[in-house]
N, C-alpha and C positions, 0 to 999 in steps of 0.2 A: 401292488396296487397302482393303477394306473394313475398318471395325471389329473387334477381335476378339468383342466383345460383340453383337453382332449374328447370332451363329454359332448356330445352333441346339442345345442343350444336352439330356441326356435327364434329367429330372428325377425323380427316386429319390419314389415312393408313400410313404415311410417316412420315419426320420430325421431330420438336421435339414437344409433348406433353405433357400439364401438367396432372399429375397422382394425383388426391388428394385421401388418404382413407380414413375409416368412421372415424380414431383416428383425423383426422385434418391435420396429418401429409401429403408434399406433396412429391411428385420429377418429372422427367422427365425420359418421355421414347424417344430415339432415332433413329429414323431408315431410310436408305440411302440405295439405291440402286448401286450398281459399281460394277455390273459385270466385267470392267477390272480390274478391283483390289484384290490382293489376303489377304491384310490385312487392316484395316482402324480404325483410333485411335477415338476419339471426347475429344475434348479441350474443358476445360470451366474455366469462370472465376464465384465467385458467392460471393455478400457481402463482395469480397474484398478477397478471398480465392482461388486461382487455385484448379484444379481438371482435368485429365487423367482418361480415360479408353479404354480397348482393347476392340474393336465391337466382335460379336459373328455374324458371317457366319450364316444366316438362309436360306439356298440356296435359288437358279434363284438368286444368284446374293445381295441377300438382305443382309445388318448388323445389328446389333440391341443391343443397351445399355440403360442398366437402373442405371440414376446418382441422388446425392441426391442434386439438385439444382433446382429451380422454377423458377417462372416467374419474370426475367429478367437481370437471368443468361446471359451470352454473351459467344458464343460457336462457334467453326470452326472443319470440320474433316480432321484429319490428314492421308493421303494417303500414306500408307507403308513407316512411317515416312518420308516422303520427302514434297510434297506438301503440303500446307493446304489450304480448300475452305470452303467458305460457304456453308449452306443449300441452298438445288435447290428447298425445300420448307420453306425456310425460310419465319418468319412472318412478319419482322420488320430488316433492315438494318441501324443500327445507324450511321455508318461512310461509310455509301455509298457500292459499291457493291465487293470492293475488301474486306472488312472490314470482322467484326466476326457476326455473327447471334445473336437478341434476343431472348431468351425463351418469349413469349406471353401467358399469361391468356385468352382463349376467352371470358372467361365469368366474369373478372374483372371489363367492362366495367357494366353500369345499365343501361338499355334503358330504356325510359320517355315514347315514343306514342309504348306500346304494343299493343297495338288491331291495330296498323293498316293492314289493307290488302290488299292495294294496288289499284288501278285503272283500269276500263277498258279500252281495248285499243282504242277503237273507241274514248275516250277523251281526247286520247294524243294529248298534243299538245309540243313539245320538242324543248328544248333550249341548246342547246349543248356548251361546256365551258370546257376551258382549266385552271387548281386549280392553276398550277405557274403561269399563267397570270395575273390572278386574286389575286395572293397574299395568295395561301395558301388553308386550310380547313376553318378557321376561316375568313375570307374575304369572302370568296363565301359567308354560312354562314349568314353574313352582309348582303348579295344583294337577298338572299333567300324573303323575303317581296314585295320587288319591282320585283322580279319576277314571284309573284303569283298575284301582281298586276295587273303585264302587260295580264295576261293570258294563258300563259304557264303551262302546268298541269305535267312535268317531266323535270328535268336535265338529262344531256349526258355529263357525264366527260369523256375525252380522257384517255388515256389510265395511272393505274398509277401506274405500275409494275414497278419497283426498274429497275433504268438507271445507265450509268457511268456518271458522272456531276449535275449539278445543274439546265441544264436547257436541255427540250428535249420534245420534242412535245409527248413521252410516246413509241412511235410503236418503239424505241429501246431498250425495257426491256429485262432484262436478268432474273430474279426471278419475275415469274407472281405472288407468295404468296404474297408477298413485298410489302405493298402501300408506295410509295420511302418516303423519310425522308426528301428531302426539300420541301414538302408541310406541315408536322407537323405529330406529334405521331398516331398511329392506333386509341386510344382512341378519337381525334382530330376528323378522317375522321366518326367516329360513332356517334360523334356528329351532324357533319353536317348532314346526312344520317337520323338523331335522330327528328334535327328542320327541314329538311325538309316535313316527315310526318305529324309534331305536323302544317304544312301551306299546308297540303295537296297536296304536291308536292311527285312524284313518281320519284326515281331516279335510271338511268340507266348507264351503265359501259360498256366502251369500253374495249375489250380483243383482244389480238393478241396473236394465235393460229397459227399462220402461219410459222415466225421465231423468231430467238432471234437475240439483238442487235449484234455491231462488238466488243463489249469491255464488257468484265465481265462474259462471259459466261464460264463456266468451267468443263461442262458436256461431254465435249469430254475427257477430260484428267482422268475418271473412270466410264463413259458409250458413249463407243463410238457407242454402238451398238441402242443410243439415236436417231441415225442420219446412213440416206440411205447413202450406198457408189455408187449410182449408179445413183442418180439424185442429179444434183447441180441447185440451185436456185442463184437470184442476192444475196442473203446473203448467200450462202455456201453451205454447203451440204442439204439435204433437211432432213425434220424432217418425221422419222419412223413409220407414222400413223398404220402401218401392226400388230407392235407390243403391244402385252395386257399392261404393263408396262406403254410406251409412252401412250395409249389411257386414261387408268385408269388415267394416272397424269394431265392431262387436263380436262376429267371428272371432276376428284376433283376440279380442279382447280376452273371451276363453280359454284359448290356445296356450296362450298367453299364462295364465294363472294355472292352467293344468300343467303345464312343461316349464315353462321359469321357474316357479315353486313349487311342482310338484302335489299341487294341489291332487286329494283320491276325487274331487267330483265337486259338484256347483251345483246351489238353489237358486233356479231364477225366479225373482221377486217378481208377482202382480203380471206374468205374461197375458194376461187378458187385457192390459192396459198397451201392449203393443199393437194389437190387431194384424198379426200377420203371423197365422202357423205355417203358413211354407215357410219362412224364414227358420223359426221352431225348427222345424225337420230338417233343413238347410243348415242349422249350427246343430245339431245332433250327428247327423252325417259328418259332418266334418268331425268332430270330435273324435267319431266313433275311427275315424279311420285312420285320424294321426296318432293313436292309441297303440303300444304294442302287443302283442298276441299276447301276453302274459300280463299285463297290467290291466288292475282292474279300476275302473273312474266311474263313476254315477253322476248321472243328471235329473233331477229331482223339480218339481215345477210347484210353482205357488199358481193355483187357477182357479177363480172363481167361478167358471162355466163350467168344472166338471167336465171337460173335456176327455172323455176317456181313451178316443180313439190315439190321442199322443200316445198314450201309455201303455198299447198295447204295441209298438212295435220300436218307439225313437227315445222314450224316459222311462226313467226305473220306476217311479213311482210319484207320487204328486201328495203334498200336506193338507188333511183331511180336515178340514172345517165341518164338513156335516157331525164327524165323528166327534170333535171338539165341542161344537155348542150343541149337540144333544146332550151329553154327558153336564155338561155345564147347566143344562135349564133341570136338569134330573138331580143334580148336587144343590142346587143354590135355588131355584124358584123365579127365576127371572125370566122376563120374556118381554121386555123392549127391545127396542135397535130388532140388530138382525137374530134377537134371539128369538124374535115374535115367530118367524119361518120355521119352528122347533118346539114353540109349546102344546103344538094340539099333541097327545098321542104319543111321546117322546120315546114309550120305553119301546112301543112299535115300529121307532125311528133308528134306537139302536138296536134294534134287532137285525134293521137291515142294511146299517154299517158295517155288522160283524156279518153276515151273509152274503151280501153283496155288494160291499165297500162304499158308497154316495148313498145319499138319502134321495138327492136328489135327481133323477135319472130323467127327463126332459118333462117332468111334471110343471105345471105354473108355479112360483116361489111368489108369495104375498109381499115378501121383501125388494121383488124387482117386477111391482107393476102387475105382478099379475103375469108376464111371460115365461115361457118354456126355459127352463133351466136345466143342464146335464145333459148327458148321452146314458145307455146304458153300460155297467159298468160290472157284473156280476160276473162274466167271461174272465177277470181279470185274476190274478193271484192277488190273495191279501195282504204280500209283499207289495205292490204297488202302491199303498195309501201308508203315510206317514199320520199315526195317530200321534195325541198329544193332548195333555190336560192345561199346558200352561205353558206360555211360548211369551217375547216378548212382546205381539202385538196383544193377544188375549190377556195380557196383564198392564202393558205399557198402559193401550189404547183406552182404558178406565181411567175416568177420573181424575181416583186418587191411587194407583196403580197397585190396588190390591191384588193380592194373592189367595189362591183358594184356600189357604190354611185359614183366613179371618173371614172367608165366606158362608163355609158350610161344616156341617158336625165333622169333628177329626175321623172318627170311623167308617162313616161315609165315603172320605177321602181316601180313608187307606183302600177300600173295598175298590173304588173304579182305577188306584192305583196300579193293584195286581193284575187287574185286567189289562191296563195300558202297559202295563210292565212283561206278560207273558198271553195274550190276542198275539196270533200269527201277523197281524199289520206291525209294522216297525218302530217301536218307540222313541219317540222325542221327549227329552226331558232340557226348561229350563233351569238354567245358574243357579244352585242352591238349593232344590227341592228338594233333595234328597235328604234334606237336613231337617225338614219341615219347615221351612224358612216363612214368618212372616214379615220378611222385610218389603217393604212397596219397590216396584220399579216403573219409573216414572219416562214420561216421554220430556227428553232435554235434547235441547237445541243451544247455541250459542252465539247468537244475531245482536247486533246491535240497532240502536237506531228507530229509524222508522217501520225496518223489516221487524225485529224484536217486538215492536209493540201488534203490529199484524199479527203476529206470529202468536203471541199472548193473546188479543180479543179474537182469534181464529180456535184458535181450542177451546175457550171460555163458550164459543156459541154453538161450537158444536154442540154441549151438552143440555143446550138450554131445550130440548126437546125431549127430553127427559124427565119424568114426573120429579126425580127426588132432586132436579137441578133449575126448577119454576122458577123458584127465589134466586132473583139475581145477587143477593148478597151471597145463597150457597157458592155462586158458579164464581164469585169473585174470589171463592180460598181454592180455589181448584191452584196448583204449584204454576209459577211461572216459568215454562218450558226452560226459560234463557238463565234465568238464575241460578248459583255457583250451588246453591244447596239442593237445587233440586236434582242436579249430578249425584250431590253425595250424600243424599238422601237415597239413591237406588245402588249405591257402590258397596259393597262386602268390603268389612274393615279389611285393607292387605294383611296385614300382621296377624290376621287369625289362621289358626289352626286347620288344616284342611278336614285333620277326624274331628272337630269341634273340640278342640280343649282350651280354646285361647279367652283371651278374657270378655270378648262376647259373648261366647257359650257359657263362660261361666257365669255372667250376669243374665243369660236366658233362659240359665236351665239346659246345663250339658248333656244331662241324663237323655233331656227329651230328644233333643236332638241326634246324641248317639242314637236312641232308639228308633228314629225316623230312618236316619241310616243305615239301622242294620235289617230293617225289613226292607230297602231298597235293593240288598246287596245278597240278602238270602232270594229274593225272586229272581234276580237279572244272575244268579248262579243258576239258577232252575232251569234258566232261559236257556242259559248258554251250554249246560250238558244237555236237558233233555229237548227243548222246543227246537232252539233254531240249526241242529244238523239234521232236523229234519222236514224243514221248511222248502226247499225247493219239489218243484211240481206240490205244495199244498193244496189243497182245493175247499171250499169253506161249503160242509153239510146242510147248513141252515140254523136259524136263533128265532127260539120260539118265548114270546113271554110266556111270564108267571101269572097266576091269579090268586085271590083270596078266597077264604074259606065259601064265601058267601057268593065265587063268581065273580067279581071284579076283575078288572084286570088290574095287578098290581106291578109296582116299578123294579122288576124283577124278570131275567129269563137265561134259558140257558144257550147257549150257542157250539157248537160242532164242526170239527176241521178234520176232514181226512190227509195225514200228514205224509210226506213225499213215499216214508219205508211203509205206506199201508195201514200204520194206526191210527186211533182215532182222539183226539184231546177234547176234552170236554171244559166247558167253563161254566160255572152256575154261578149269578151275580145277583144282589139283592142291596138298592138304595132305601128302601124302605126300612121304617123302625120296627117296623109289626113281623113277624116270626109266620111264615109263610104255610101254606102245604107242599109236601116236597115226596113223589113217589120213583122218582130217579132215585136208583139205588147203583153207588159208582160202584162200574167192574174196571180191573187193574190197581194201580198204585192211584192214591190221590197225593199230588205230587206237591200241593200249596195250598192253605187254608190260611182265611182270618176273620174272625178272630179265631185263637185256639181254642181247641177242641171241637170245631164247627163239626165236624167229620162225626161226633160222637150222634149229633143233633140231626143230622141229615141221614144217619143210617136208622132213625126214629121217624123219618118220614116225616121230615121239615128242614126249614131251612132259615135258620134264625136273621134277624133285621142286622141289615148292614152287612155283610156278609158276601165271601167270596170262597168257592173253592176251584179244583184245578184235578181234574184225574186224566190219565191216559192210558187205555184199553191195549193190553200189549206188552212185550218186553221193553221195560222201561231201562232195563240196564240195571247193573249193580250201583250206582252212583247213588240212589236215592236210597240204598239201603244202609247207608254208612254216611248219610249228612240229614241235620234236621230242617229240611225243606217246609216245615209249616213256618206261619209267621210268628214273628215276637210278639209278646205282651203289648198292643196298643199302646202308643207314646200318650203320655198325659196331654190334656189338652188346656193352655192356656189364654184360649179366647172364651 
């Protein structure tokens, strides 16, 4: 076994780095960009010893000091003696983000699963999870077993660039370098990152590339030229994608979390709020080419434009809103906010999710003015779109951070479950669903002050446009983002059981929850021998609604994927309570039904309410002739 220091490290343009030479001997080199500034110091503290030095001007704006202190010096620069800030690429913030920066060792840590290389995409299958929630690095960690149980083949940690507080859903960071310090030490998150490989699990990292938070940031006060003076965003002025500086540091930034940590691949947050896809293509490219020939890494895009043409040649795939709030206005009957773009027509909306991946393909969206929205997107593999019924904005961004378990009838739920669970697009599943979980997850913040109370009458008014939120006494119980319970009002007790046996399950109702479980874990078995080894080159047949007896069109259809090896999988889906007409008669195995015995009902030429089944035309394999692939008994329902 070789050294761990001997491992090739991506070394950060900026910052501070540790410098070791061949004596043993180490130090640190420093370098900050502040074009506004005409002098700039670096403070450090080292073993108990201060130390000063004057930065050296290395023009465009750069400083640059070489001090003799290592890793885990604690350091701030000092701005024409007056200010002092942190690194804007700092590693590690020990006292939060007003605080001093650490010197980091990257290569201090020793990783255990070195061969891994990662996963392909066609086998993701993603469990998205927030680390404060959960209790840290070390707690996820914990639930790492029972999440490769369940059938999940990657984590998606939100975002976990260094915040002001202790509790913050992440898309507030202000030092992207920074995995913030109330989850636990950088060595910590490499752990987990470490045993997730050693259970086969691929884990992926949410980035927000867009802005920085409203407290800590302090890049205006010696690059101002960081940030456009000619576009303001809802968080400020807008960030300088134009500039080689600003792109290079985001760049890294990537680089960065894929080779430092090992990260398998990154969701970039809100890229429609950058305005610059050369840049997009510019950090793909790179990406793609510091990568090695055996390692596999994904880049996945949050885009509200529907931008398809990224997706066909620089990201793997992009997090499917259209896919989400049709299913959602189909389960639940809502159609305010942006669900109004989704109630005409809905089951004819997911028809053409599951066909052509977007609803949206440059038609007018009633939600944005009346303008052309999307590209078209039907070219694409249904690998590309990340489906999902419940994510932390879809849940956070309510309210009172309900879950579809208190929304809509449980059978209902299991029915567009199976589909998001085994549809050729790539399942996301939020923290806990799998459990049936009606715990709320709430948007928390931890602000004090004047921002705090902003922060509080800024949530409150969003909703006031809202039928069921007129009454401003309603909008005044909506949870106060900043408050200590409103954290732990959305935190899963640590101390619970990962198969639900702990004493919240037992005060919920174990049973149910086992049984919520175990139809997550019979479908993502289904997935994983019969659907996804044969998802590459899939191509999607078409999804035609259902009708009712009388001609109607009803909230029911079936949809069709020619799958890589030539067969064909079929899906027939029914929201509706009313018991269909049904003249598809499945040829091959029918590989997943729910409720039980559906299959008895549909070879009778129908296709009962609520209902889900799943056949594929073809040698399905010995695999489903020796496991029971239909679903469990429907978990009781206690809403």
């Amino acid at each position: 076994m070789s050294d761990h220091r001997s491992e090739p490290a991506h070394r950060l343009p900026f910052g501070a780095e540790v410098v070791r030479e061949p004596s043993g001997a180490t130090h640190t080199r420093f370098r900050l960009w502040a074009p506004a500034r005409s002098a700039v110091r670096v403070e450090w503290e080292y073993e108990g010893q201060p130390g000063v030095l004057d930065m050296t001007p290395a023009g465009e704006g750069w400083f640059e000091a070489q001090a003799s202190c290592g890793a885990g010096a604690r350091y701030r620069y000092r701005l024409e003696g007056e200010l002092a800030v942190p690194d804007p690429a700092s590693r590690f913030q020990p006292e939060d983000v007003h605080g001093p920066s650490e010197v980091v060792d990257p290569l201090a840590y020793r990783w255990q699963c070195r061969q891994w290389s990662g996963r392909a995409w066609e086998e993701m299958v993603i469990y998205e999870l927030h680390v404060g929630a959960l209790g840290g690095y070390a707690n996820v960690a914990r639930r790492l077993p029972h999440i490769a149980q369940l059938g999940a083949t990657a984590i998606e940690l939100m975002p976990l660039n260094d915040f002001a507080g202790h509790r913050n859903w992440g898309y507030d960071g202000v030092l992207p370098f920074a995995p913030d310090s109330a989850y636990g030490r950088p060595e910590d998150l490499k752990a987990l990152i470490d045993r997730a490989h050693e259970l086969g699990i691929a884990v992926l990292l949410d980035v927000v590339y867009n802005h920085f938070g409203p407290e800590g940031n302090y890049l205006s006060q010696y690059a101002r030229a960081f940030f456009r003076d000619d576009v303001v965003t809802p968080w400020g002025p807008a960030i300088d994608f134009r500039r080689r500086q600003v792109r290079e540091y985001f760049c890294e930034n990537a680089l960065y979390w894929l080779h430092e940590y090992r990260f398998d691949g990154l969701r970039l947050d809100a890229v429609h709020a950058i305005g610059d896809d050369g840049w997009l293509r510019e950090l793909a490219d790179r990406v793609h080419a510091s990568i090695a020939s055996r390692r596999q890494v994904h880049l996945v895009l949050e885009d509200e434009r529907n931008t398809a043409s990224l997706l066909q040649t620089h990201f793997d795939a992009q997090w499917n809103d259209d896919a989400h709030n049709t299913l959602h206005v189909l389960l639940t009957g809502e159609h305010e906010g942006y669900y109004r773009a989704y109630a005409h027509k809905p089951i004819a909306k997911l028809a053409r999710v599951l066909s052509e991946g977007f609803v949206y393909q440059g038609e007018p969206s009633p939600i944005h003015d009346g303008a052309a929205r999307g590209e078209p997107s039907a070219h694409l593999p249904p690998t590309a779109f990340v489906m999902f019924l419940q994510n932390h904005d879809q849940i956070g961004n309510r309210a009172f951070g309900e879950r579809l378990r208190t929304l809509c009838a449980p059978q209902a739920l299991l029915a567009a479950t199976a589909l998001l669970l085994l549809s050729p697009q790539i399942p996301l599943l939020f923290m806990e669903e799998e459990f049936g979980s009606t715990q709320p997850f709430l948007y928390f913040t931890d602000y004090g002050g004047e921002l705090a109370q902003a922060v509080r009458e800024g949530r409150r008014r969003e909703f006031a446009k809202f039928s069921a939120f007129s009454d401003p006494e309603r909008r005044a119980r909506i949870p106060d983002p900043n408050a200590a319970q409103t954290f732990a009002l959305s935190s899963p007790p640590t101390e619970e059981e990962p198969n639900g046996t702990g004493a919240a399950s037992r005060a919920n109702g174990a049973g149910d929850r086992a049984g919520w479980l175990h139809f997550y874990r019979s479908a993502l078995a289904v997935r994983a021998k019969l659907i996804a080894p044969r998802l590459r080159d899939a191509r999607a047949l078409g999804a035609t609604p259902l009708r009712t007896a009388s001609g109607l069109d009803a909230n029911a259809l079936v949809a069709r994927w020619r799958l890589g090896d030539g067969e064909t999988l079929t899906l027939a889906l029914s929201l509706t309570a009313d018991t269909l007409p049904f003249d598809e008669q499945p040829e091959g195995m029918i590989i997943f039904e729910t409720p039980p015995r559906t299959r008895d009902i549909v070879q009778a030429n129908a296709l009962p309410g609520f209902a889900f089944v799943a056949w594929i035309t073809g040698d399905v394999n010995a695999f489903a002739l020796g496991h029971d692939v239909r679903a469990p008994t429907p978990p009781r329902s206690d809403t």
